[in-house]
C-alpha positions as CSV (number, residue, x, y, z in Angstrom):
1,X,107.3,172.9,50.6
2,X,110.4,170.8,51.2
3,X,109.2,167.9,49.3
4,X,109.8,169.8,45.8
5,X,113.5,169.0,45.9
6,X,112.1,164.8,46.6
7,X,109.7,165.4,43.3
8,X,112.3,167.5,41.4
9,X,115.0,164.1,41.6
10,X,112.6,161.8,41.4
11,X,112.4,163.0,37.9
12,X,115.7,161.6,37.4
13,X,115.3,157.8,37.4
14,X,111.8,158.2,36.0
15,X,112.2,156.5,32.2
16,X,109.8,158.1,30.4
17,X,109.6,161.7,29.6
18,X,106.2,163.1,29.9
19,X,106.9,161.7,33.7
20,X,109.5,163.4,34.0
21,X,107.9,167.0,32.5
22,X,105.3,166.2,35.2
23,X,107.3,165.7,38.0
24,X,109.4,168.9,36.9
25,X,106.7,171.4,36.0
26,X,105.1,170.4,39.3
27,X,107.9,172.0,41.4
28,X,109.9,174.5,39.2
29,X,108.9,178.0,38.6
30,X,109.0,180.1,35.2
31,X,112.6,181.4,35.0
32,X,114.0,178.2,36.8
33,X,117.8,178.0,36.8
34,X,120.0,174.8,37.4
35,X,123.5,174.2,38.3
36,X,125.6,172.0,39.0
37,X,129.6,170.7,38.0
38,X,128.4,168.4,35.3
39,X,126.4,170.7,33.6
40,X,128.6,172.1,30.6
41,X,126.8,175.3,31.7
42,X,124.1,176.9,33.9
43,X,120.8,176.0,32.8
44,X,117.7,178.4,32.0
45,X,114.4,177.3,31.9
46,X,112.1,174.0,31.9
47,X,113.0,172.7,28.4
48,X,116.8,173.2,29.0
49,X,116.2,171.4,32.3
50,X,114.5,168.4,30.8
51,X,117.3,168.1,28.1
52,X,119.6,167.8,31.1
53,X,118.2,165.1,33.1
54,X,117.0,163.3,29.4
55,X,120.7,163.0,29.0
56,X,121.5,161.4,32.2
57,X,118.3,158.8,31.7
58,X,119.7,158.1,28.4
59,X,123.6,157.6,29.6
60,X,122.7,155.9,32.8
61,X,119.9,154.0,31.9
62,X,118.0,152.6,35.5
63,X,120.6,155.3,37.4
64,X,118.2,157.3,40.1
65,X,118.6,160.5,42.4
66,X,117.0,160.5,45.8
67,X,117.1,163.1,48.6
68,X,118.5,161.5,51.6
69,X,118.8,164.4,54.0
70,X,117.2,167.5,53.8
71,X,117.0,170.6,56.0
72,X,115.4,174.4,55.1
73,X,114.9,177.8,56.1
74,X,113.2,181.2,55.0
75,X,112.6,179.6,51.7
76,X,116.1,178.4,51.1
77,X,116.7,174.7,50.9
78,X,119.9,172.0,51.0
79,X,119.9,169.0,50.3
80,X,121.8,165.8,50.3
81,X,121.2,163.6,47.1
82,X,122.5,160.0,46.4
83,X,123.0,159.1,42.9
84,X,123.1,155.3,42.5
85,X,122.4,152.5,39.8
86,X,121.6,148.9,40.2
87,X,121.6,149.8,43.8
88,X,124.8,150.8,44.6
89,X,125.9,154.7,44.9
90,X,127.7,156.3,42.0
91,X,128.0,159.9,43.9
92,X,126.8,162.1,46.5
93,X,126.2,166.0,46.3
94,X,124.9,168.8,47.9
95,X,122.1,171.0,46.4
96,X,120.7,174.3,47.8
97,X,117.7,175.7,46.4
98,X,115.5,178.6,46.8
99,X,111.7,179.3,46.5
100,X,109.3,181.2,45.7
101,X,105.5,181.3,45.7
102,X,106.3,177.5,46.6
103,X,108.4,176.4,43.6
104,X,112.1,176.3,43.0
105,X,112.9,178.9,41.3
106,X,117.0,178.0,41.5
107,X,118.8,174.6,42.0
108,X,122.7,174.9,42.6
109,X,124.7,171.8,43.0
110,X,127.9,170.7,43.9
111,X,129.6,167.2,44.0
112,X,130.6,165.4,47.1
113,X,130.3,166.9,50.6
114,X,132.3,170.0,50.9
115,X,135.9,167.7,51.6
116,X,139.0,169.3,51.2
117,X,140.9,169.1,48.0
C-alpha cells in the first residue's frame, strides 16, 4: 500500500478541510504519530494532524506536497516529497513511514536530502 504516503500529501494542497479529513483518515491508523523539523513538536493523533497541515493551507495558501520518488520494504516506506507554490519548489524532504494493517501508523520527516552541514 505505497500509495498512502501519495493520499496522505495530497491532503496538503487540498483547500477545504473535510477533504482533507478524508484524504487523512483514509491512510492513517488510530495512534498515528507525525514528525517532522517544522513541527513545534511530535504529533499524536488525527485531530493534531489535521491542525498541522490546516496551518500550512492557511499560511501557504495554493502551496501543495507531492511524492516524487518513492521506494518500500517490509512495511517501511521513504519517500521523497516536493513542496512547491505557484509552481515552483519551496523545499524538498525525506519522509519514512511505517505500516500496519495497511495504514501509516508513523510519518517521520526531515528537510532536504540528507546533505552535509
Amino acid at each position: 500500500m505505497t500509495t498512502c504516503l501519495h493520499t496522505l500529501f495530497s491532503a496538503w494542497g487540498d483547500p477545504l478541510p473535510e477533504t482533507r479529513a478524508a484524504k487523512t483518515d483514509a491512510v492513517i491508523g488510530h495512534n498515528f504519530y507525525y514528525s517532522d523539523p517544522n513541527a513545534p513538536d511530535p504529533i499524536q493523533g488525527r485531530d493534531a494532524y489535521l491542525d498541522y497541515i490546516a496551518q500550512f493551507a492557511a499560511r501557504m495558501p495554493g502551496a501543495a506536497a507531492e511524492v516524487v520518488a518513492l521506494s518500500s520494504h517490509h512495511g517501511h516506506l521513504r519517500a521523497t516529497v516536493d513542496f512547491s507554490k505557484d509552481g515552483q519548489r519551496m523545499m524538498r524532504g525525506q519522509y519514512f513511514g511505517d505500516l500496519a494493517d495497511g495504514k501509516l501508523q508513523r510519518v517521520i520527516g526531515f528537510t532536504g536530502m540528507g546533505e552535509p552541514n
